[in-house]
ROMARSE-302537 format. One record per residue (C-alpha): residue in three letters; x, y, z. Coordinates in steps of 0.001 Angstrom, whole numbers, plus 500000, padded with zeros to 6 digits. Example, Ala and Ser with C-alpha at 12.3 -4.5 7.8 and 13.67 -1.06 7.14 Angstrom:
! ROMARSE-302537
ALA512300495500507800;SER513670498940507140;
! end
This chain:
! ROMARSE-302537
UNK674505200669778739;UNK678169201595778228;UNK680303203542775568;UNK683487201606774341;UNK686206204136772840;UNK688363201656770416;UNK691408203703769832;UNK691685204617766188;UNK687919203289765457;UNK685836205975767261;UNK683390205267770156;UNK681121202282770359;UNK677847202302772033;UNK676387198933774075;UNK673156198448775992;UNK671263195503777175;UNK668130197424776280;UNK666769197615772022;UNK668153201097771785;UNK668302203392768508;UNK672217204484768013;UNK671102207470766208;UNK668675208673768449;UNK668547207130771655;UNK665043206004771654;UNK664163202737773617;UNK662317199977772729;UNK660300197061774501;UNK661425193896773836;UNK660087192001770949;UNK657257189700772073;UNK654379187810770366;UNK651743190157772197;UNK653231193045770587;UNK652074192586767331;UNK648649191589768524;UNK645481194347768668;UNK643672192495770934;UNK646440193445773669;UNK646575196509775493;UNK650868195860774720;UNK649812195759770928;UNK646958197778770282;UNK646898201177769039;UNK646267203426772010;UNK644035205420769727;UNK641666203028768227;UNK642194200611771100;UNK642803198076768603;UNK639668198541766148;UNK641250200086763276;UNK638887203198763283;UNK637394205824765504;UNK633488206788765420;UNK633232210336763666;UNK630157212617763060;UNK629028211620759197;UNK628202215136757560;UNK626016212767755273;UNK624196211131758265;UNK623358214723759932;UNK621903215963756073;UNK621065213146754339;UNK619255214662751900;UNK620718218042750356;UNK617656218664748292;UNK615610219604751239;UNK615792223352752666;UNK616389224217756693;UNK613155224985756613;UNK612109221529755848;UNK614847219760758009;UNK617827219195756391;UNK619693219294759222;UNK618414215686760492;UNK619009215788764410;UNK617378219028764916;UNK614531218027763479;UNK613171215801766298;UNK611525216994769198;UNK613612217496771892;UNK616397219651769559;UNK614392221622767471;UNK615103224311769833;UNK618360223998767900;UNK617186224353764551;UNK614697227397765672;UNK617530229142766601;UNK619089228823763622;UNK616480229439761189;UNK616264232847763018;UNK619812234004762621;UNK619861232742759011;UNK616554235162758435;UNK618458237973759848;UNK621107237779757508;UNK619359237311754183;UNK620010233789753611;UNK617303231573751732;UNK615923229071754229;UNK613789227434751933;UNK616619226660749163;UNK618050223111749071;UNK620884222620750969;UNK623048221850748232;UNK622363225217746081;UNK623512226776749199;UNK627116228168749185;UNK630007227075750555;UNK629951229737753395;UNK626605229395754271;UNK627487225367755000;UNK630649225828756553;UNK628938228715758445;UNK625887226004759662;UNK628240223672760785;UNK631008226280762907;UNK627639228555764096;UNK628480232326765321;UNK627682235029767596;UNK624411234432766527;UNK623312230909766908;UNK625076227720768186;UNK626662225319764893;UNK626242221467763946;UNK629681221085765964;UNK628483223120768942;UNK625280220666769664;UNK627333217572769195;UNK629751219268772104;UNK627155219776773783;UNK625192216157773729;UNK628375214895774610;UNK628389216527777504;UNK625380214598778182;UNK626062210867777624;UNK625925209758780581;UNK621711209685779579;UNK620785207013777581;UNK618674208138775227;UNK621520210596774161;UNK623896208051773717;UNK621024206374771113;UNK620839209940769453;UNK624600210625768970;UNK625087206836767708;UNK622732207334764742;UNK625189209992763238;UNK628622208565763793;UNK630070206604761549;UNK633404204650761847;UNK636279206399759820;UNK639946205708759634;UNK642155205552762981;UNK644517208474761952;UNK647260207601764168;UNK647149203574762971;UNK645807204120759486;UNK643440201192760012;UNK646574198573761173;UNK645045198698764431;UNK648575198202765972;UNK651065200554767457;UNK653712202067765805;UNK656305199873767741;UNK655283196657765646;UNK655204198340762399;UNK658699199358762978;UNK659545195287762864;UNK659930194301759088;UNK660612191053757245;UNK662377191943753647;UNK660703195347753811;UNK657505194407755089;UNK655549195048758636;UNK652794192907759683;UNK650181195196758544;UNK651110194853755266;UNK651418191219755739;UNK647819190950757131;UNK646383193017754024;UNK647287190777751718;UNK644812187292749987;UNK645800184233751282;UNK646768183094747859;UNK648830186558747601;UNK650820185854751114;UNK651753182241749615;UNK653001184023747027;UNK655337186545748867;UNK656752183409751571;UNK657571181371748215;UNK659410184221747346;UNK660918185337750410;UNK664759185285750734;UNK666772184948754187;UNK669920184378755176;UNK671325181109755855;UNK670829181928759966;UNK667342183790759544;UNK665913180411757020;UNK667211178577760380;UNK665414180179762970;UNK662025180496760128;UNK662122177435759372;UNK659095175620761115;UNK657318178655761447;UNK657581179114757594;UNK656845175480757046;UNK653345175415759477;UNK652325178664757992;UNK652262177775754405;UNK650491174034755627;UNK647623176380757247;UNK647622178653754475;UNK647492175973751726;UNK644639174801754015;UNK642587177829753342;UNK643631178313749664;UNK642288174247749002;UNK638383174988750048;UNK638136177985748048;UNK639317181036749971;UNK642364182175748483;UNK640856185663747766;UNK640668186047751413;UNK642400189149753133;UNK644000187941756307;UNK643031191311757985;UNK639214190459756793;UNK637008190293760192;UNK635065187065760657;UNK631811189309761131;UNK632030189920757618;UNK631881186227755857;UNK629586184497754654;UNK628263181487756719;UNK629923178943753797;UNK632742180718754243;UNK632858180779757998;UNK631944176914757761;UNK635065176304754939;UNK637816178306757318;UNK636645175564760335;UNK636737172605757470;UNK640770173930756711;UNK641381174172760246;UNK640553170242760717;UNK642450169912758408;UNK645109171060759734;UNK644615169110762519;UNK644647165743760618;UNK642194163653763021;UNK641337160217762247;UNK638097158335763507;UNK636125161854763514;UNK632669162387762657;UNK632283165401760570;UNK628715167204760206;UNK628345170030757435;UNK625102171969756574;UNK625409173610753070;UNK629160174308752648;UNK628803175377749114;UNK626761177783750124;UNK628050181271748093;UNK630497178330746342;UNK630755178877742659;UNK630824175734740619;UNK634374175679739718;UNK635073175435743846;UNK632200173047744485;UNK634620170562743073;UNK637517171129745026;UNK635554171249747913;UNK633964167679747194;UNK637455166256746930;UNK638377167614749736;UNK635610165663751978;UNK636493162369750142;UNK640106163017751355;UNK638827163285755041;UNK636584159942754840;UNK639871158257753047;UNK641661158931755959;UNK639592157330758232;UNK636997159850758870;UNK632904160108758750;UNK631849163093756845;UNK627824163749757125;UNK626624166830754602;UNK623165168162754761;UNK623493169242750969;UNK620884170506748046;UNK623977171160745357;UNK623930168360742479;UNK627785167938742144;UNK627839167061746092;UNK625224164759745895;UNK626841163148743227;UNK630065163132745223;UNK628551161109748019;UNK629146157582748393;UNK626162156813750163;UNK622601158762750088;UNK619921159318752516;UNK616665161341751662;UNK614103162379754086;UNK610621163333752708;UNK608132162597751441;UNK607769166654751161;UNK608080169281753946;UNK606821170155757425;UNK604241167879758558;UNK604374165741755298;UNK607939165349755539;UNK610343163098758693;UNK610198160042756654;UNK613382158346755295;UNK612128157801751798;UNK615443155903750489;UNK619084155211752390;UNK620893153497749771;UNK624947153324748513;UNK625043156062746024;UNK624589153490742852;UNK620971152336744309;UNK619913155680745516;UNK620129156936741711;UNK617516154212740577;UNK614751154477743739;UNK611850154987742392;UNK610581156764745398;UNK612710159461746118;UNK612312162872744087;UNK616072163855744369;UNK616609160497742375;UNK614709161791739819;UNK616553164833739180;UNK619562163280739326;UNK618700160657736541;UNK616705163726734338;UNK613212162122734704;UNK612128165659736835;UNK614702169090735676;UNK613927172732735669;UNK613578173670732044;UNK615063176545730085;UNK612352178874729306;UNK610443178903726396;UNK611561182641725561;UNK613857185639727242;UNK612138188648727650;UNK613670191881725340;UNK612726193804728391;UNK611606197078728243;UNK613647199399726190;UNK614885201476729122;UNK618661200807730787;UNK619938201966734227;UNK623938202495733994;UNK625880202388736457;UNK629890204169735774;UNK633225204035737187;UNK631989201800740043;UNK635670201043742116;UNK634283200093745596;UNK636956197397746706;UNK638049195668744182;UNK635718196812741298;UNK637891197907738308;UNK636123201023737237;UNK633310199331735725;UNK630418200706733907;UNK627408198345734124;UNK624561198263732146;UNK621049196859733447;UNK618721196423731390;UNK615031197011732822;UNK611618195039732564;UNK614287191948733150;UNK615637188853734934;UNK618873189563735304;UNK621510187193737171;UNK624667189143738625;UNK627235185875738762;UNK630781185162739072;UNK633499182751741358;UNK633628183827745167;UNK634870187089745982;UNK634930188852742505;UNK632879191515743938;UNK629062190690743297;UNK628406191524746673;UNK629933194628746481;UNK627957195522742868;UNK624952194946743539;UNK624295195609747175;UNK627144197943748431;UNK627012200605745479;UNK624105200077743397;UNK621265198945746240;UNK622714201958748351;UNK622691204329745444;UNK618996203658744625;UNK617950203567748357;UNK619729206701748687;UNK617996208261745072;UNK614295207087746121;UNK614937208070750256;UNK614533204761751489;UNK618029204547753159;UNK621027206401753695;UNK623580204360754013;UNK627079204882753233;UNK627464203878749421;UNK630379202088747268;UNK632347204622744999;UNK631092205456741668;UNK630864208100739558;UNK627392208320737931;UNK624070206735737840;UNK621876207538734927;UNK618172206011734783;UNK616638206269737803;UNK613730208280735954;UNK612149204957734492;UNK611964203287738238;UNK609383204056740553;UNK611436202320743775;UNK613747200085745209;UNK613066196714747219;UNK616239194947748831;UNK614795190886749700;UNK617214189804751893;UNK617334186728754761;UNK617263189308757556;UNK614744188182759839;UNK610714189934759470;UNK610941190235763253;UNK612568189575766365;UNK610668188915768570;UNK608130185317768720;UNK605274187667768265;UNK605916188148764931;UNK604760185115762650;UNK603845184453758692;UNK600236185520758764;UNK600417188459760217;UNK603462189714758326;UNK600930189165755312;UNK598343191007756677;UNK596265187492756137;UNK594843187449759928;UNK592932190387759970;UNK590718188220757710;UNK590966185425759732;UNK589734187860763143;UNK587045188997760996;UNK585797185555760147;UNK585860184503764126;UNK584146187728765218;UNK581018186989762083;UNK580513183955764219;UNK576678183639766010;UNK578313183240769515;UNK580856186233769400;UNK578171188239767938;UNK575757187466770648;UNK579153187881773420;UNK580224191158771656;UNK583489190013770598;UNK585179192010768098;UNK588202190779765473;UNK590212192426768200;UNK589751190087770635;UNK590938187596768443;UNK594224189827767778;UNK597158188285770421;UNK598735191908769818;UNK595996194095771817;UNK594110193981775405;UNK591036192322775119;UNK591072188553773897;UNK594532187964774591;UNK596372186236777810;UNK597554188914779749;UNK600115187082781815;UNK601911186151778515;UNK600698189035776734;UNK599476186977773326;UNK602987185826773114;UNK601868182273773986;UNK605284181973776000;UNK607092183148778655;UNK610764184746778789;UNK613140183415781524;UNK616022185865781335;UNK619447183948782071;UNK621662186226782586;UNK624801185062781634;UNK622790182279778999;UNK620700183083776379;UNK617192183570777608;UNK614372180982777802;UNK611577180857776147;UNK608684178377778088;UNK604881177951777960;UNK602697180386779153;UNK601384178624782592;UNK598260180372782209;UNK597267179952778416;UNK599578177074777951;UNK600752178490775081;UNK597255179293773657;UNK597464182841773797;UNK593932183918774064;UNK591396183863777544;UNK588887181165777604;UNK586020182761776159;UNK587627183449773334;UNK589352179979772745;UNK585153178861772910;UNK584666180546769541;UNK585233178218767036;UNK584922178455763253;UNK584183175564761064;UNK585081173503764439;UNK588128175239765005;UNK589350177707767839;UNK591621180612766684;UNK594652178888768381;UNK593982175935766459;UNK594100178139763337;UNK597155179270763636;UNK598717176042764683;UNK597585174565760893;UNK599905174566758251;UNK599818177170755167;UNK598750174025753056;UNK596247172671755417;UNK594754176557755677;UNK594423176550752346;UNK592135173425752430;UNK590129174926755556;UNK589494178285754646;UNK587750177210750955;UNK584850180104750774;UNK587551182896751251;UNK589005183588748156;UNK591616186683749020;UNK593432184532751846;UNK592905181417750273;UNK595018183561747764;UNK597599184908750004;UNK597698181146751317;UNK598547180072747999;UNK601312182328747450;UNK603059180797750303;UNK602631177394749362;UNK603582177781745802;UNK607455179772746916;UNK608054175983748769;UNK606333177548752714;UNK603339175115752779;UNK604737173540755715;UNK604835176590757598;UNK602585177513760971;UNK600519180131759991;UNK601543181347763443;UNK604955179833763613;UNK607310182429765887;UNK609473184412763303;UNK612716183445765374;UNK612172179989764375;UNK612751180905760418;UNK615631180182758709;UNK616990183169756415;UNK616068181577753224;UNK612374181304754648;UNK612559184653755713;UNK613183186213751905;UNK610637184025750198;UNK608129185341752981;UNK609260188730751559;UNK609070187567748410;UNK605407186297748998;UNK604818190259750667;UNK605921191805747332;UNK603932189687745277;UNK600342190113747102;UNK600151193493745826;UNK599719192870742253;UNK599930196822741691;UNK603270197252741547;UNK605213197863738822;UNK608578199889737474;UNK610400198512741082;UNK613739197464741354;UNK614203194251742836;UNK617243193118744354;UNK618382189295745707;UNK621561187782746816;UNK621274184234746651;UNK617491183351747483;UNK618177179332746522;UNK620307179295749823;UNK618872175718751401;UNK616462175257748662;UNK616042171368746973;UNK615690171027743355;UNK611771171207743414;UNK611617174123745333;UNK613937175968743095;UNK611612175478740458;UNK608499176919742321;UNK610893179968743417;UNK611911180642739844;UNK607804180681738707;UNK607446183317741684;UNK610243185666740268;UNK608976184995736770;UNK605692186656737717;UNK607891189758739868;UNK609168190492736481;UNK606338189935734108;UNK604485192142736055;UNK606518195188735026;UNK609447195163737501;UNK613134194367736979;UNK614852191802739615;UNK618716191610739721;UNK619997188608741313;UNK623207187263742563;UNK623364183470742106;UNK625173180564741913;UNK623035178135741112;UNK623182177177737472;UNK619182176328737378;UNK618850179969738277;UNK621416181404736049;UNK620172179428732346;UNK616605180695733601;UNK618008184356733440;UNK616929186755730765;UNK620600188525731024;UNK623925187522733051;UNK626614189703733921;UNK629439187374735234;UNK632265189537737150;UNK635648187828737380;UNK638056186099736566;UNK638884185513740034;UNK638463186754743290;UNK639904189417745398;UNK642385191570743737;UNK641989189108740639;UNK638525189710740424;UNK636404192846740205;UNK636075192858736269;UNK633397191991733642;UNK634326189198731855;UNK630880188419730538;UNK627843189474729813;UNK624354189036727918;UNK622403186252727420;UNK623330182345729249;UNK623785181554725871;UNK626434183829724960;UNK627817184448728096;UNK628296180365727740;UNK630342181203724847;UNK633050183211726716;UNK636492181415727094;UNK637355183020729622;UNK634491183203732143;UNK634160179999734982;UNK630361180712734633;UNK630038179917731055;UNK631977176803731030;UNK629719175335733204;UNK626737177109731815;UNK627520175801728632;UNK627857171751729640;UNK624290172435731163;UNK622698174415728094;UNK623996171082725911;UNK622342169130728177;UNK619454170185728118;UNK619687172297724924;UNK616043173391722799;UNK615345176126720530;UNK614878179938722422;UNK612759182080720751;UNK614627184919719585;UNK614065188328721450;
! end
């Protein structure tokens, strides 16, 4: 660099390098990488790039502040190998006066502040956690320590995940945090907007013009309430599936084949139209667009139909009609034709329940984009939670009031959306989350045993004359526990072939060949069948074979009538989809016909479900309610949603837009409501199929 005296103008500084006049600083050069967090250039040093650091979560180490130290409020120390910890401190709390057997939260403020910082007299909360650290290079530690961190804030990034070098670079005020933080719909908005000088529009120009193309992309299938900062982790899989349908768009291919599976999946009606158009624009072009579909206004959409049947499983691989849309409508054959012409529909219930009496409120719920809301729920009900994608349903039902309750009746401790207050929890006797996680991980796990329907089955084997007279027990029918089992496979009835850098293989047991039992136990047969060949049947074909048995036949039943009658009865959990997975729940829940006063929660159990089995689903949650429970669903099925006792639609739009009650009470008022997407389609489907309800 040089300095330049101009005589009568002062001195003038140069330099090749970005340097600060007032302060000397240098900067690197502006490049791409530097505004990019996945770059070691980019990235806050910090963070390295994640947005937030892993902190000790004073609600993870005491969970619950009604329990005393004496009972274990201070979680970690009360395992095994650290209670050493929490003897030590019970002892120097006892030697100065302090209650040990108060709650933790009638405590005071010293006396916390005091457990956490420690003494002379005994070692703190933040002393052990020095300490284990100290230790990490043992697994098991690392496992302990994990379970109370939680991921907080980056304080030197604030969550931008960048360095401060690329914040510094603005664009009319704004950095690219700020940028990224914004909807999709909201960033259109601010580049439609955005003013530049005649050299800057220059240099913009085709970056401007191929930005707005891919963002008009996103904002046409339904994702306009998007953050751009949001991490793909976190969507949905129709979401994930409509950001890959805008990004062939983008790419404007002709002569492609396109395959879809469910991409209205968590699509409100209003979008399930613009998403329809959208395909036909791709097969205009010269494009093939193949959707494995169950939603009615897609269906209708297509220009040619194809229907596999006649019903599921092993009933099912047939192509029952492949017809041009027109034709497909009047086959006699094929059940979806019959829904679609009104021959077969799910009817609006006779009557709504009044429900119970009792309410749970929820107030001043503001997690995300929730605007403050106070909820009301009434209990003993069917209530559907409903509203366009993104308006915060999600974030309702599960993130703040799930957590609260788990939290309430100890079944979880997770971190929970803001609210203020929660005021009914004395008319519930527990909380029940049905999701599509998996109900196990490992092939091991199956249907029948996750209803506790084979220890019947064992018993039946074992009653047999030659087991008796062999002294085979119903655990030697169990592929869980030495004794009956193959012990090269273990009862797993396969093999693992670890890969490496693949996923692993599973293959055939070469000693059971996939039978999973030893010889002498696959000689036992009942009613002509050997145990393996039990649980290779179907639920429906069980059903038929185990007539004489009335409590499995029952638990049998159950499965068939939630739309699982094609199911193995020993069919390798891995192998379920999600949706079968939370009517298998569903079918858990319902086998104990005892309960009663629980709170049942759902987000979207139709996921992948046809017309017919929609109906049986809704006659199983009809019977979780009448039997004294209340179930809170989020849906977007309209079937669903007019077979509701109460609707609370959230809205009008989503993201920022969103987060507000726009309706709620009954479909048929809700369907009243102007301004709510839910009614207006609610209502065209109540005409259609309008009857008298039975007042409440």
């Amino acid at each position: 660099h040089c300095a330049v005296e101009v005589i009568g103008h002062g001195v003038h500084s140069f330099s090749t390098n970005f340097l600060c006049q007032q302060c000397g600083r240098t900067f690197e050069p502006l490049r791409p990488i530097l505004f990019s967090f996945n770059h070691p250039l980019g990235a806050c040093p910090e963070c390295k790039g994640f947005g937030n650091v892993l902190r000790y979560d004073p609600e993870l180490v005491i969970p619950d502040h009604g329990k005393s130290l004496a009972e274990g409020a201070i979680e970690p120390w009360s395992k095994p190998g650290t209670d050493w910890w929490g003897k030590q401190m019970l002892l120097a709390m006892k030697r100065k006066g302090i209650d040990v057997t108060a709650p933790f939260r009638s405590l005071p403020k010293s006396t916390q502040t005091l457990l956490w910082e420690g003494d002379d007299s005994f070692d703190g909360i933040n002393n052990f956690f020095e300490y284990m650290e100290g230790k990490r290079y043992k697994l098991h530690v690392r496992v302990l320590l994990s379970r109370y961190r939680t991921p907080v804030e980056c304080p030197a990034c604030h969550g931008s995940r960048l360095k401060p070098d690329a914040r510094f670079v603005k664009i009319a005020g704004t950095d690219i945090h700020e940028i990224t933080e914004q909807t999709i719909a909201g960033l259109l908005s601010w580049m439609e907007a955005l003013t530049l000088r005649p050299f800057e529009q220059e240099i913009a120009a085709d970056i401007l013009r191929q930005l707005k193309a891919k963002l008009g992309f996103l904002l046409r299938v339904g994702l306009g309430y998007l953050t751009l900062a949001r991490q793909t982790k976190t969507l949905s899989g129709g979401e994930a599936q409509r950001v890959s349908l805008a990004n062939q768009l983008g790419a404007r291919l002709v002569g492609t084949l396109y395959v879809l599976d469910e991409p209205t999946i968590g699509l409100h009606a209003r979008d399930t139209d613009l998403l329809a158009g959208i395909l036909k624009e791709l097969a205009a072009v010269g494009n093939t667009v193949v959707v494995v579909e169950h939603d009615r206004h897609m269906i209708e959409s297509a220009d040619y139909l194809v229907e596999l049947g006649p019903q599921s499983g092993e009933r099912g691989g047939e192509i029952i009609c492949a017809a041009p849309a027109k034709e497909f409508i009047q086959d006699k054959r094929a059940l979806t034709a019959r829904y679609l012409r009104g021959e077969e529909q799910i009817p609006l219930p006779k009557s709504r329940r009044s429900g119970n009496g009792k309410v749970l409120v929820i107030a001043g719920a503001n997690e995300h984009n929730l605007k403050d809301l106070v909820v009301r729920l009434p209990l003993g009900m069917f209530i559907c939670v409903t509203g366009v994608s993104g308006s915060g349903k999600s974030t309702l039902v599960e993130d703040t009031l799930y957590r609260a309750l788990a939290r309430a009746f100890r079944v979880d401790s997770l971190p929970m959306g803001r609210f203020k207050a929660i005021k009914g929890l004395e008319h519930l006797k527990g909380v029940r989350l049905i999701d599509q996680q998996p109900i196990g991980r490992t092939p091991r796990s199956n249907p029948i045993t996750y209803l506790k329907a084979f220890d019947e089955i064992r018993q039946l084997f074992a009653s047999e004359r030659e087991a008796l007279r062999q002294g085979l027990t119903p655990g030697h029918f169990s592929f869980n526990t030495a004794g009956g089992r193959c012990e090269r496979c273990e009862g797993a009835g396969v093999e693992k072939l670890e890969m490496y850098f693949f996923e692993d293989l599973y293959v055939p047991c070469e000693s059971c060949n996939g039978k999973r039992f030893k010889p002498e136990v696959l000689a036992i047969r009942f009613r002509g069948k050997t145990i393996s060949e039990v649980l290779a049947m179907t639920v429906d074909d069980a059903v038929q074979f185990f007539t004489g048995s009335p409590k499995l036949q029952e638990r049998l039943h159950l499965l068939s009538s939630i739309g699982l009658g094609y199911l193995r009865l020993g069919q390798s959990a891995t192998t379920l989809s999600g949706g079968e997975a939370q009517r298998l729940k569903i079918a858990a829940e319902l086998k104990d016909g005892s309960a009663k006063d629980l709170f049942y929660i759902m987000d979207e159990p139709t996921t992948g479900l046809h017309f017919e089995d929609v109906k049986k689903l809704l006659a199983v949650l009809h019977k979780l309610v009448n039997a004294g429970n209340t179930l809170v669903v989020v849906e977007h099925n309209l079937d669903v949603i007019k077979s509701a006792d109460w609707v609370i639609d959230l809205g009008p739009e989503g993201g920022a837009a969103g987060g507000q009650i726009i309706a709620e009470g009954r479909p048929e008022q809700v369907a009243k409501v102007a301004a709510s997407h839910t009614g207006r389609f609610l209502a065209d489907l109540l005409v259609t199929q309008a009857r008298t309800i039975t007042p409440p």
